[in-house]
Each structure stands twice: as C-alpha cells, then as structure tokens.
C-alpha positions in Angstrom: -5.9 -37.7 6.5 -6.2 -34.0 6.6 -8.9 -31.9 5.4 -7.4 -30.7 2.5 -10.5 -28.4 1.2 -14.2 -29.4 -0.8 -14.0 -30.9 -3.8 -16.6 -32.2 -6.2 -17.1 -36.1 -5.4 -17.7 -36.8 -9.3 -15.2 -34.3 -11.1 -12.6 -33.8 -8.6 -12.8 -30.3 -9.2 -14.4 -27.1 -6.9 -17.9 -28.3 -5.8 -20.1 -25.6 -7.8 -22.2 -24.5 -4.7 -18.9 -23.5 -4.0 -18.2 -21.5 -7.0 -18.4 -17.3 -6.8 -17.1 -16.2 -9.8 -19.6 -13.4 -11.1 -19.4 -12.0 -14.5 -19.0 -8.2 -15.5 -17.7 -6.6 -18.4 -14.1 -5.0 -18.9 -13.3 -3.4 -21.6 -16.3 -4.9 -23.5 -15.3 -8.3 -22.4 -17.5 -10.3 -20.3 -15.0 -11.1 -17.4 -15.1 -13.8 -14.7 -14.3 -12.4 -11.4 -13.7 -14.9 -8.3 -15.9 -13.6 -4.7 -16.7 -10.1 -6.7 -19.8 -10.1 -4.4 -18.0 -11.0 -0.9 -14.8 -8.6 -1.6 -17.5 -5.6 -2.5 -19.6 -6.6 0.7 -16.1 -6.5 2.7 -15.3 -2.9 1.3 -19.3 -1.7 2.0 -18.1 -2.4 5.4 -15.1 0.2 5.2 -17.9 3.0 4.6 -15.3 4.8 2.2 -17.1 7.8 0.6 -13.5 9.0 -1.6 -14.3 7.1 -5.1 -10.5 6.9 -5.5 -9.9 4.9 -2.2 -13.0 2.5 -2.8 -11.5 1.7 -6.3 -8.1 1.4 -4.5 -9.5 -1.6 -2.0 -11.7 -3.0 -4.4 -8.4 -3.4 -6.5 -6.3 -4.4 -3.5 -9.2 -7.7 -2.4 -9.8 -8.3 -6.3 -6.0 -9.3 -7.1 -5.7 -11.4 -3.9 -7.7 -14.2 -5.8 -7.8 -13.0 -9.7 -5.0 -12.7 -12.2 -5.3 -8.4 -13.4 -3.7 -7.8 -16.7 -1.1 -4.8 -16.3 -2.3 -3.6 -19.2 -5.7 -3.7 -18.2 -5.8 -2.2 -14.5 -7.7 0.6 -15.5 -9.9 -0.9 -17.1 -10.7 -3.2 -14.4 -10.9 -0.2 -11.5 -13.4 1.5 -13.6 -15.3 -1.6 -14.4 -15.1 -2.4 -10.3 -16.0 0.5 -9.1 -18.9 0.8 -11.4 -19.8 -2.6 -10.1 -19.4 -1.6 -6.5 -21.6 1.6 -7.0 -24.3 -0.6 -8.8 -24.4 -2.9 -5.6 -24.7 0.3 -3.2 
C-alpha cells in the first residue's frame, strides 16, 4: 500500500507533532490559522518592503490551506500583516 500521509496510530487523525495551527486574533476573535509560521517565514524570504504587497502574499499562502470569510478579508489582512510585522 501507498503512503497515503501521517496519521495518528491511536485517533486516526493528524499526528499532533504534525499540527501548525497557531492562534491570533481577528476581529477580536481568537482564530486558528494552519502553517501561519511557515507561510510568514516563506514571505520573509520575498524581502517585500511595500506593506500592501506583503499583506497581498501573506493573503495569497494563507487561503491555500485556510477557509477566509469574504466578509472578513480585511479583517484577516490587517490581523496578518500585523502578525507578520510582529515576527520581523
């Protein structure tokens, strides 16, 4: 059989050395987001220095793995970038 990915050998579920959710507030919520650490490491990389166009990748990486409210995208850009700039 195929490697088909890690998964916990009790729960069936994702292994939770495996799990990179991080926690932030949006909007006053505290809010789960999935590799928040790795995706701002990956836009450090970029060296952006425009606010606007950090905000816009951060954005881009953070919906590729995490459900964003349409209502709420402006919410989560400022909460991200603020995150991002905390990090630097």
């Amino acid at each position: 059989m195929a490697d088909e990915g890690d998964y916990c050998t009790i729960c069936g579920g994702t292994p939770p050395d495996k799990i990179l959710i991080k926690q932030i507030i949006v909007d006053g919520k505290e809010t789960g987001i999935d590799k928040l650490d790795w995706i701002i490491e990956e836009v450090q990389k970029l060296k952006l220095t425009n606010k606007e166009m950090i905000a816009d990748e951060i954005m881009l990486r953070v919906a590729q793995f995490n459900y964003i409210p349409t209502k709420k995208k402006e919410a989560y850009r400022e909460a991200l970038l603020a995150e991002y700039q905390r990090s630097a």
